[in-house]
C-alpha positions in Angstrom: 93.6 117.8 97.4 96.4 115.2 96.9 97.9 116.1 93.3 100.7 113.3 93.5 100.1 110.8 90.5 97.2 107.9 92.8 98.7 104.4 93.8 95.3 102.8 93.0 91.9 103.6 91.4 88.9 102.4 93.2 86.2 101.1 90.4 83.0 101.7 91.9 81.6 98.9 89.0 80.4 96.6 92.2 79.4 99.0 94.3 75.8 97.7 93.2 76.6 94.4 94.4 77.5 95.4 98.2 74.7 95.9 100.2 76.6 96.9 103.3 77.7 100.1 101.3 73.9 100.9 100.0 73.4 103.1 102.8 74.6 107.0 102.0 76.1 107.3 105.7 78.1 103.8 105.6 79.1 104.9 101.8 80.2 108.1 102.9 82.1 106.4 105.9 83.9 104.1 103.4 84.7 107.0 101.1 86.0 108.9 103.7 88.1 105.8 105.3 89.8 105.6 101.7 90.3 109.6 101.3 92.5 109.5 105.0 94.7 106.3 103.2 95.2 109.0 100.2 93.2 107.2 97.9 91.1 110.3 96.2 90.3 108.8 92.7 86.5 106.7 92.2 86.1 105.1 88.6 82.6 105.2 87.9 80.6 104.6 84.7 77.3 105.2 83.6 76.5 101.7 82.9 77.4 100.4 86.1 74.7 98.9 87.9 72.4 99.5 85.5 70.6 103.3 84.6 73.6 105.1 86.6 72.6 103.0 89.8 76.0 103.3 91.2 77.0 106.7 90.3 73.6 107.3 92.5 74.6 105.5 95.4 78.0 107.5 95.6 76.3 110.5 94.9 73.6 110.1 97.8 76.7 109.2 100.4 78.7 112.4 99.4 75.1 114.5 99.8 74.7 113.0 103.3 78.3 114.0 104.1 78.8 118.1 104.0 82.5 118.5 102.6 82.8 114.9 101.0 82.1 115.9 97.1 85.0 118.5 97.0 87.4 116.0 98.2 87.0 113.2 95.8 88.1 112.8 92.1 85.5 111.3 89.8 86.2 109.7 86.4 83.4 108.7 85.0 82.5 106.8 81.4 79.5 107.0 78.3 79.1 105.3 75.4 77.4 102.4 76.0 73.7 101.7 76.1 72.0 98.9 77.7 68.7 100.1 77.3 65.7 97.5 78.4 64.1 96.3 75.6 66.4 97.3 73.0 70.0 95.6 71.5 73.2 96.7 72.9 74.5 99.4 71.4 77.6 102.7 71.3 76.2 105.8 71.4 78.4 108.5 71.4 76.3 111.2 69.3 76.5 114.5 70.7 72.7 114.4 71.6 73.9 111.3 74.0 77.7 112.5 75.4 76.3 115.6 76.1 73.0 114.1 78.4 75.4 112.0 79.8 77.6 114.4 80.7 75.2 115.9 82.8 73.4 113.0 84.5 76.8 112.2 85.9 77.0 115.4 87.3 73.3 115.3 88.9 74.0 111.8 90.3 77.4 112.2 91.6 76.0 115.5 93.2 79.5 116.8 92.1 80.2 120.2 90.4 82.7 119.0 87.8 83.9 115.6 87.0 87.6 114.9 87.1 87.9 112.8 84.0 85.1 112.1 81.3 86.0 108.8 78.8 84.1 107.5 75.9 83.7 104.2 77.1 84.1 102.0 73.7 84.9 103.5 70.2 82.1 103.7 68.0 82.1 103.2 64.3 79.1 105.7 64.0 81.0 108.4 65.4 80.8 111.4 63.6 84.0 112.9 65.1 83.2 116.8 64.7 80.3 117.1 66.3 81.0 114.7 69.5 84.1 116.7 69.5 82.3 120.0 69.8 80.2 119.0 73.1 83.2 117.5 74.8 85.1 120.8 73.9 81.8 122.5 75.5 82.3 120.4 78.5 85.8 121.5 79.1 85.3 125.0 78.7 81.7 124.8 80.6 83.8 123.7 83.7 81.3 120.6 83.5 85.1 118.4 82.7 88.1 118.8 84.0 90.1 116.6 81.7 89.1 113.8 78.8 90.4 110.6 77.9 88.7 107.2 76.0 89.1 103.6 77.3 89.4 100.8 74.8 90.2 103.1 71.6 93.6 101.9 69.3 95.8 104.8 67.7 93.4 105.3 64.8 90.5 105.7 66.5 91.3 107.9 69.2 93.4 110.0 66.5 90.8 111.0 64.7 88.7 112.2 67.4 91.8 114.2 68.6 92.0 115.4 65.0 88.4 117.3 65.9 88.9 118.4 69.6 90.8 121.6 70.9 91.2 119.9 74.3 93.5 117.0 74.5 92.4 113.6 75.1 95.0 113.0 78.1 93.8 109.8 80.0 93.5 106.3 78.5 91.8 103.1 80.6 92.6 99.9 78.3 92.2 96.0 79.6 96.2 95.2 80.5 97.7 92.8 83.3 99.9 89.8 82.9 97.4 87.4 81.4 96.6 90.3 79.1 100.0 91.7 78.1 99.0 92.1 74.0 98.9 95.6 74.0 102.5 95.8 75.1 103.3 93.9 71.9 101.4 95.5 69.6 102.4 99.1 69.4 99.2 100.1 71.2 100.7 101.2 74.5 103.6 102.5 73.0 101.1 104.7 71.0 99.2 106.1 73.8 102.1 107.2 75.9 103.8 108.6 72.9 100.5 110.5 72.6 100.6 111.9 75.9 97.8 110.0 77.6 97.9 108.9 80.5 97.2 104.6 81.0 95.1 103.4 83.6 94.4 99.5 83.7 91.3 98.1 83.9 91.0 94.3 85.4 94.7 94.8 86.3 94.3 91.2 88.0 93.0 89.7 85.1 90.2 89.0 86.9 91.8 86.4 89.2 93.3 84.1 86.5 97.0 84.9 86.6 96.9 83.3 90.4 96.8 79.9 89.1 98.8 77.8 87.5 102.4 78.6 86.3 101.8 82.1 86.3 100.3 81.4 90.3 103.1 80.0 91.2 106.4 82.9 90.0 104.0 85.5 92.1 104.0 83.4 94.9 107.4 82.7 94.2 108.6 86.9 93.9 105.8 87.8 96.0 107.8 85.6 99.4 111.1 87.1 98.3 109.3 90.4 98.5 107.4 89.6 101.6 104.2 91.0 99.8 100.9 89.8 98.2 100.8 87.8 95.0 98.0 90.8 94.0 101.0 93.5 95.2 103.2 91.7 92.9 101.1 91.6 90.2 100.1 95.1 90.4 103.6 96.5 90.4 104.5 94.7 87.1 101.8 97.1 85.5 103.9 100.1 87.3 107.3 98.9 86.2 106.2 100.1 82.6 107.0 103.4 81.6 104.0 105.9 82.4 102.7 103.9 85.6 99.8 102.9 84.4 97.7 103.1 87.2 95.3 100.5 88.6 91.7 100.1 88.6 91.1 97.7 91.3 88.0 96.2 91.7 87.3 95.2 95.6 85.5 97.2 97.5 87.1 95.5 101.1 89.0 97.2 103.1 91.7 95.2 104.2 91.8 94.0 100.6 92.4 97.8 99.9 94.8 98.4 102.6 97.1 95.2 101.6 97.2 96.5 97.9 97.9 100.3 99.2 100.6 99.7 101.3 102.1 97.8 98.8 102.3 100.5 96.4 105.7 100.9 96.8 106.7 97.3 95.6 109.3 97.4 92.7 110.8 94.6 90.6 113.8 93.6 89.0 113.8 93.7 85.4 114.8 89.7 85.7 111.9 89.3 87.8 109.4 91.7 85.5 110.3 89.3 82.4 110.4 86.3 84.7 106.5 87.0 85.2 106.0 87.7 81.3 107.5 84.4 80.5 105.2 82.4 83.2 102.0 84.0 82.1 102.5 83.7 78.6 104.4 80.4 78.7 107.4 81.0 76.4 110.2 83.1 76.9 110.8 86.2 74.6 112.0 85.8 71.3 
């Protein structure tokens, strides 16, 4: 298995949404299509598509394809609860993280999962005993590693303060149109912590193509001869730590384009020349 930090993440969030991947053998195809391009990590979460739906789908392609499960890298996320009938809620009591935990696993059809993250922080966290299961996990083989996605310094250090296994992975919302955290002392924080960032909506969700900010990536992107989304996507790599990103198409030549331009680096004139278009005023 490829152990060289992963160009992209593939967030399995739509996965739902495609129909042409519903079937396990045309899953498993597409899986295996993205393993030979070296793209080994699938970001999964137990919310997406609704009662684990997607983890299921992946799950039933990797069952229907003898080898497939010990080649991929999982991360999945729990936490939050969408339950019919009821409001909205965190839940990240030990009763809850620990059922989780294992539904993944029965799902995915996977004997461990790669990385586990506690999707959003809850304020009704009692820190020493959701601290015990995920230290369970680890040493159960169930996890191979733990992280959080969307926690700031405080929140994540205290449950840190209550686990023996470190929290080394960190998803958090960051692109150009969504450069706060870089401001704020809360990516400086998690790297000085030792966790490792991934980006989630590292395209902010299509926005930063229009506009001002549109027209610099266009602009770097034909000096490059890449993608506007290639540009884009090595501005987030530029930083230090690499944050990795969690892309969100599930096309293939969309994939390939973004893959094969995972090499793209940047000036530092043109890194702060992208800052200043998306936020519309040079630095201070």
């Amino acid at each position: 298995m490829n152990t060289a930090p992963p160009a992209l993440m593939l967030g399995m969030m739509r996965l739902h949404e495609t129909a042409d991947l519903h079937a396990p053998e045309r899953l498993a195809n597409w899986i295996e299509a993205r393993l030979e391009q070296g793209l080994d990590w699938f970001d999964h979460a137990d919310i997406y598509g609704g009662g684990g739906r997607n983890e299921r789908l992946f799950g039933e392609a990797l069952r229907c394809r003898p080898g497939l499960a010990k080649r991929v890298r999982v991360i999945t996320k729990a936490g939050i609860r969408m339950d019919r009938g009821e409001t909205k809620h965190y839940d990240s009591s030990p009763e809850w993280l620990a059922g989780a935990i294992d539904r993944a696993l029965s799902r995915l059809g996977v004997e461990r999962l790669d990385v586990f993250l506690i999707h959003r922080p809850d304020p009704l966290m009692d820190p020493e005993a959701s601290a015990r299961v995920l230290d369970d996990a680890v040493r159960d083989g169930k996890v191979a590693s733990l992280g959080v996605s969307n926690f700031l310094p405080d929140q994540w250090r205290r449950l840190q303060s209550a686990l023996s296994s470190p929290l080394q992975h960190h998803q958090l919302q960051l692109s150009l149109t969504h450069s706060r955290p870089l401001f704020d002392g809360h990516f400086d924080a998690l790297c000085q912590d030792g966790q490792h960032p991934m980006a989630w909506s590292p395209l902010g969700g299509g926005a930063l193509f229009q506009g001002e900010a549109g027209r610099a990536l266009e602009e770097i992107a034909a000096r490059h001869e890449a993608s506007p989304a290639g540009v884009a996507l090595a501005w987030l790599r530029h930083l230090p730590g690499a944050p990795v990103p969690v892309i969100g198409t599930l096309t293939p030549s969309r994939i390939d384009t973004l893959g094969g331009e995972a090499g793209l680096t940047l000036s530092r004139r043109e890194w702060y020349a992208l800052l200043e278009a998306c936020r519309g005023h040079e630095v201070a």
